[in-house]
TIVEXLO-442549 format. One record per residue (C-alpha): x, y, z. Coordinates in steps of 0.001 Angstrom, whole numbers. Each point is the difference from the previous one (the first is absolute). Layout:
# residues N
<x = X&y = Y&z = Z>;
...
END
This chain:
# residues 224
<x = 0&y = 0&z = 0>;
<x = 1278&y = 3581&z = -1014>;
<x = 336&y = 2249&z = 3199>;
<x = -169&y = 3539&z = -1146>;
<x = -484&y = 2503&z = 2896>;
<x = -2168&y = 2532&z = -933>;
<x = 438&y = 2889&z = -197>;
<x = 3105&y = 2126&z = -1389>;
<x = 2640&y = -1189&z = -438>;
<x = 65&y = -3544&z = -763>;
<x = -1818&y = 2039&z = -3171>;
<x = 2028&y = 2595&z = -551>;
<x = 2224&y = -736&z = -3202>;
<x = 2139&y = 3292&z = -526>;
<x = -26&y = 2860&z = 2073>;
<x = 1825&y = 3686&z = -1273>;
<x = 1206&y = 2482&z = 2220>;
<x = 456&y = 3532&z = -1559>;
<x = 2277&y = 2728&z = 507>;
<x = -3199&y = 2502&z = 158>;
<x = -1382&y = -2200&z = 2920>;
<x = -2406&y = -1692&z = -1783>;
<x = -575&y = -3610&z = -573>;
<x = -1529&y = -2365&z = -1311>;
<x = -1503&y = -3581&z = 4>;
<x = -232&y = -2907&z = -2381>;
<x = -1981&y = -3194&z = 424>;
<x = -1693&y = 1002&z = 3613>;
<x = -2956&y = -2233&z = 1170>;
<x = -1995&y = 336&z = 2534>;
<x = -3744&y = -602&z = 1666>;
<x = -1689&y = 3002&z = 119>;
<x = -3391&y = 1857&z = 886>;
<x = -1653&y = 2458&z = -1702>;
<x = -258&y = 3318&z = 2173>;
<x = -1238&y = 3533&z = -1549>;
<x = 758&y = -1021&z = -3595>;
<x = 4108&y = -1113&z = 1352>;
<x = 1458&y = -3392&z = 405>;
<x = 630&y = -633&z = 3743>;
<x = 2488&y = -3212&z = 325>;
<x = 714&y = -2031&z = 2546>;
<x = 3460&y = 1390&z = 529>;
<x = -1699&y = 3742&z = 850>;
<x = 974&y = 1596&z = -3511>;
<x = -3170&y = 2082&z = -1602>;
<x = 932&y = -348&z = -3573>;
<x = -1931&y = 2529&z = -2630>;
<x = -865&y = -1481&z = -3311>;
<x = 1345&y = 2695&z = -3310>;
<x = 63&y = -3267&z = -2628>;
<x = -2188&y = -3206&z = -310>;
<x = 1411&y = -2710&z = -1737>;
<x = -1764&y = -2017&z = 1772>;
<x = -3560&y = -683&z = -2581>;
<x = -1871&y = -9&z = 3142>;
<x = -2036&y = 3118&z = 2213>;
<x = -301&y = -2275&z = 2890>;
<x = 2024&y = 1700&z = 1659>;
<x = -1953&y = 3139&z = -5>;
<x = -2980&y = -1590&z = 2216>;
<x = 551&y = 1454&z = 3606>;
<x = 1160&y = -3021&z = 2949>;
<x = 442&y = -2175&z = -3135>;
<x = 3116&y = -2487&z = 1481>;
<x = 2248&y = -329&z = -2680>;
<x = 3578&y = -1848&z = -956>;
<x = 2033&y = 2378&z = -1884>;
<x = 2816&y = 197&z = -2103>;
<x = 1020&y = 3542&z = -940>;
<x = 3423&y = 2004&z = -913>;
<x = 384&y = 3178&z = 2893>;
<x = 1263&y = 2891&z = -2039>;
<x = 574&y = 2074&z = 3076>;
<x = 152&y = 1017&z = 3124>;
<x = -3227&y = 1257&z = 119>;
<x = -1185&y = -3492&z = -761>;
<x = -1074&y = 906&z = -3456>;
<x = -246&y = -3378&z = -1919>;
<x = -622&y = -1577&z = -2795>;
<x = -2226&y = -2982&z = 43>;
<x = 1215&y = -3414&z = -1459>;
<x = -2398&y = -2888&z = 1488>;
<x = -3221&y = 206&z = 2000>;
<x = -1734&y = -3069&z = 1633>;
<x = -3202&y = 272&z = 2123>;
<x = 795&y = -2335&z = 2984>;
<x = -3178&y = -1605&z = 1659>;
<x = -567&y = 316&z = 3972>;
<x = -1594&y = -3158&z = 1128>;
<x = -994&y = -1031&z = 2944>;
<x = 1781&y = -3464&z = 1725>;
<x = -2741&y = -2511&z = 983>;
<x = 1213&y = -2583&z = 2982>;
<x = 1769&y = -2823&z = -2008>;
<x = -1430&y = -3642&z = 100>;
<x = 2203&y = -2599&z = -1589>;
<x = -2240&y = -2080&z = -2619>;
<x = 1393&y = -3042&z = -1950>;
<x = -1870&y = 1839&z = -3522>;
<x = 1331&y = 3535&z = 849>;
<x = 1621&y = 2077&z = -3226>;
<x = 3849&y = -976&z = -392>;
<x = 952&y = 1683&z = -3513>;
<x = 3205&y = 2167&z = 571>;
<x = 1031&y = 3170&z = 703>;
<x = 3092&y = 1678&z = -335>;
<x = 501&y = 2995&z = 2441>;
<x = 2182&y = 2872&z = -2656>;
<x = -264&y = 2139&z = 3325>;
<x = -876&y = 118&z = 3496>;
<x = 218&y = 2897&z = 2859>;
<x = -1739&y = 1409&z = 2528>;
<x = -958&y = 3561&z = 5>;
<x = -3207&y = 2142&z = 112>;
<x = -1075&y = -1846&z = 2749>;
<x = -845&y = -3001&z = -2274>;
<x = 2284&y = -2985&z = -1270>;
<x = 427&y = 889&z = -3826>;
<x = 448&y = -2859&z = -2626>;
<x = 978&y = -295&z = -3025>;
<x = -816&y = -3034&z = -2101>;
<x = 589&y = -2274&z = -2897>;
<x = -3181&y = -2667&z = -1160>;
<x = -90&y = -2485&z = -2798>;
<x = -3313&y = 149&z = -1989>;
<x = -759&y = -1376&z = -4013>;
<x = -790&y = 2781&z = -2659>;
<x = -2957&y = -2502&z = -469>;
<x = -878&y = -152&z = 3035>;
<x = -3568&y = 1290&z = 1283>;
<x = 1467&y = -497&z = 3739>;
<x = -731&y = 2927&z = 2358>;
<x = 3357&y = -1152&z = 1798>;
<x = -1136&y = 1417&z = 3358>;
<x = 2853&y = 942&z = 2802>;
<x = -868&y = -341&z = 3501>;
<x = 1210&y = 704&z = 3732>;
<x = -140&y = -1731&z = 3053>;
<x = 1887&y = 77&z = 3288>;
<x = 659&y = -2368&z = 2776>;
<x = 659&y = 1859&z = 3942>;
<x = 1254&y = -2076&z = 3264>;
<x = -2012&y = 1230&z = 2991>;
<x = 2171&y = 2663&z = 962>;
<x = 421&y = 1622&z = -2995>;
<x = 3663&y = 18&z = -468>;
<x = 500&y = -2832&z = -2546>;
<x = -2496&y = 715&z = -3460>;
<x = 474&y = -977&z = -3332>;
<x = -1602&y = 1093&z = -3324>;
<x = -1263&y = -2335&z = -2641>;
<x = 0&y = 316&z = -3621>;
<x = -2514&y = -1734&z = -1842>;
<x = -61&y = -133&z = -4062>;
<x = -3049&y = -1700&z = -1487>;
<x = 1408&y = -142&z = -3628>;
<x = -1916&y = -3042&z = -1612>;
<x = 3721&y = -1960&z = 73>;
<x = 982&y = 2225&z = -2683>;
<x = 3669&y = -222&z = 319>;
<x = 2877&y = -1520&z = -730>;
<x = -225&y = -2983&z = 2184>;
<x = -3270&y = -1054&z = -2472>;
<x = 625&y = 1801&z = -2948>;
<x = 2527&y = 1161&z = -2565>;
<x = 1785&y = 3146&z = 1103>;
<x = -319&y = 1364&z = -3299>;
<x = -3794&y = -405&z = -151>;
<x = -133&y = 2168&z = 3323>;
<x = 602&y = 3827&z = 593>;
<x = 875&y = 1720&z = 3868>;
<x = -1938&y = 2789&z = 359>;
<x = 1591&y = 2348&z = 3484>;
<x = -2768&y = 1223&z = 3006>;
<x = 494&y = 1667&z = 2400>;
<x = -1360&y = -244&z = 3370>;
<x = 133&y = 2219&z = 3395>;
<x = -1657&y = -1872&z = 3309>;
<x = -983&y = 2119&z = 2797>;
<x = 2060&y = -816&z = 3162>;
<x = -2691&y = 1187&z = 2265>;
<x = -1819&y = -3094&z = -1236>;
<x = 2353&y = -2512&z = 572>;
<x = 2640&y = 1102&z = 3487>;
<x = -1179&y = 803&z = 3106>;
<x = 936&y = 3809&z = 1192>;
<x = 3173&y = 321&z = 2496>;
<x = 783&y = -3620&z = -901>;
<x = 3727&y = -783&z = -875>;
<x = -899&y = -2346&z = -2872>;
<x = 2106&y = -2278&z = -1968>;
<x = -2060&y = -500&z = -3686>;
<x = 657&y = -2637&z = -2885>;
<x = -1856&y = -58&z = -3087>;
<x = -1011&y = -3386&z = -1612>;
<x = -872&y = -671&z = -3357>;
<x = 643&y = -2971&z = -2497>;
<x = 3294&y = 288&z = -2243>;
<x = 744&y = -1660&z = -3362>;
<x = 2941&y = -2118&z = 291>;
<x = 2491&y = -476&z = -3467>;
<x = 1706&y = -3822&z = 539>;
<x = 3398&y = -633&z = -1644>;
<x = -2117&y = -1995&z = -3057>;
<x = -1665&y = 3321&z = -879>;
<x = -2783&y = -1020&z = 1345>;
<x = -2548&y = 2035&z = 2527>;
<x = -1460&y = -876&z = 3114>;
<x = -2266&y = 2386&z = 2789>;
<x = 1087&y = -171&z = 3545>;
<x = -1535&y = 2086&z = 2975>;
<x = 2572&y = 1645&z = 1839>;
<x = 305&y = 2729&z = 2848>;
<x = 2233&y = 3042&z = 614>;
<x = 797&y = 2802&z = 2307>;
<x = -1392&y = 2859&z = -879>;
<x = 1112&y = 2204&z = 2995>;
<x = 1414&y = -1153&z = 2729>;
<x = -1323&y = 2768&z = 2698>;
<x = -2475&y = 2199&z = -1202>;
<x = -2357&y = 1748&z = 2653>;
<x = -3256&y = 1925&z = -1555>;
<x = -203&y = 2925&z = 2645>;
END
């Protein structure tokens, strides 16, 4: 699984330092939230949009939650916008383990916490020919006290992936996700949190194979 930490500047492919004292920045990602017609990221920068290159006015829609890739012309935060991504907010249900539950795969491009939510960015298998809806969904698991939780990933995607199929006959197609902590940690809780989800596995023959498998995520995070 690719661990990107998002944001900044795991993201951040060239940076230029002027002799004017200006800057600027190529390549920067980020989760974001619409505020007053500005992009507020996670990492406390209010960017102002001066070019779309994006194709999309999404980001226009006020407390739209966004992932973002942009070039900062500035230090004013003046950018340029590359890539915009709406990124859902669901809402964890408890998690019950079921011997029929959804195991396609999902690979994580990006994960962070920030915002006050855990942010993901993902990678899902699906056919062109496909009439699948290819539904992602969350779940968590708590001990009684609160300190130990982990986050489940859950991709119902009609075994439309490599393991079953061609590769070639398939297409990823990236979402991206941001999960409210509030609805997942207990407040004033020191908290380790893993995330779980189900992997696809290459084997030396070239062949594929889907294994469930669980990380840390953060090893003390405490949602004041």
């Amino acid at each position: 699984m690719k661990k990107i930490l998002l944001p900044l500047l795991c993201c951040l492919l060239a940076t230029s330092c002027l002799k004017d004292d200006t800057f600027s920045m190529q390549g920067y990602s980020d989760f974001a939230t619409v505020y007053q017609g500005k992009l507020v990221t996670d990492s406390a920068a209010t960017l102002t949009v001066v070019k779309d290159e994006s194709g999309s006015d999404i980001w226009k829609n006020e407390g739209a939650r966004l992932f973002i890739r942009c070039d900062i012309l500035n230090r004013n935060f003046d950018i340029t916008l590359k890539t915009v991504l709406e990124a859902s907010r669901p809402h964890p249900t408890p998690y019950v383990e079921k011997e029929d539950e959804p195991d396609d795969p999902v690979e994580i491009l990006g994960q962070g916490i920030g915002g006050r939510y855990v942010n993901l960015l993902l990678s899902v298998y699906g056919s062109p020919a496909s009439d699948a809806l290819h539904p992602v969904t969350f779940h968590y698991t708590a001990n009684t006290a609160g300190d130990e939780v982990t986050l489940y990933v859950l991709h119902d995607g009609n075994h439309e992936n490599p393991a079953y199929m061609e590769e070639k006959k398939l297409q990823q197609t990236m979402l991206a996700f941001s999960i409210p902590l509030e609805d997942i940690l207990k407040k004033g809780v020191r908290t380790q949190l893993s995330l779980c989800l189900y992997q696809l596995v290459k084997a030396q023959d070239g062949t594929y194979s889907v294994q469930k498998k669980t990380y840390s995520l953060k090893d003390t995070i405490t949602l004041l």
